[in-house]
Residue, then its C-alpha position, 0 to 999 in steps of 0.5 A: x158484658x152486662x145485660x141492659x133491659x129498657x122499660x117496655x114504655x120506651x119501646x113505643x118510641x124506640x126499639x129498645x131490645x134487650x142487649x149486651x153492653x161493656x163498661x165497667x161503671x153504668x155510664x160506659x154501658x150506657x154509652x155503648x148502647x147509646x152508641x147503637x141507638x143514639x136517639x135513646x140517649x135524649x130519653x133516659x139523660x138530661x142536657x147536662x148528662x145525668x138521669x131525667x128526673x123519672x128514668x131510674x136505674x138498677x143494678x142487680x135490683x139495686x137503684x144507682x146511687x150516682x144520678x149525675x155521673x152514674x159511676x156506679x160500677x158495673x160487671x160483665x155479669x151484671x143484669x142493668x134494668x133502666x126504668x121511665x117512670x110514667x105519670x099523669x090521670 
């Protein structure tokens, strides 16, 4: 299973541990996690189903290429590190 890491920012709002999650593409993990935390989904997606406009998603140090179906793949060994960008003075 893949290894998914949420941004410490997040952990203000929600228990967002480190966790291992299936799936073979970055939408089946995120799935399965927000299957355990549901509440996490509305902070990393939009209403339509793709990434909020400051969340990114890295795979292996790589940012995903597909924002809206997040269909990039992904492999049991796999580290996924999901970061909300923060703004504002």
């Amino acid at each position: 299973m893949a290894r998914v890491t949420f941004t410490p920012v997040l952990d203000r709002h929600l228990d967002v541990a480190t966790t291992s999650a299936a799936g073979a593409t970055v939408r089946e993990v995120l799935d399965s996690v927000f299957a355990a935390n549901p509440r996490l989904r509305r902070y990393v997606l939009e209403d339509h189903g793709g990434l909020r406009k400051h969340v990114q998603i890295f795979v292996n140090g790589e940012m995903v290429a597909d924002r809206r179906q997040l269909g990039d793949a992904v492999t049991g060994s796999d580290d996924v590190y999901v970061m909300q960008a923060l703004s504002g003075g």
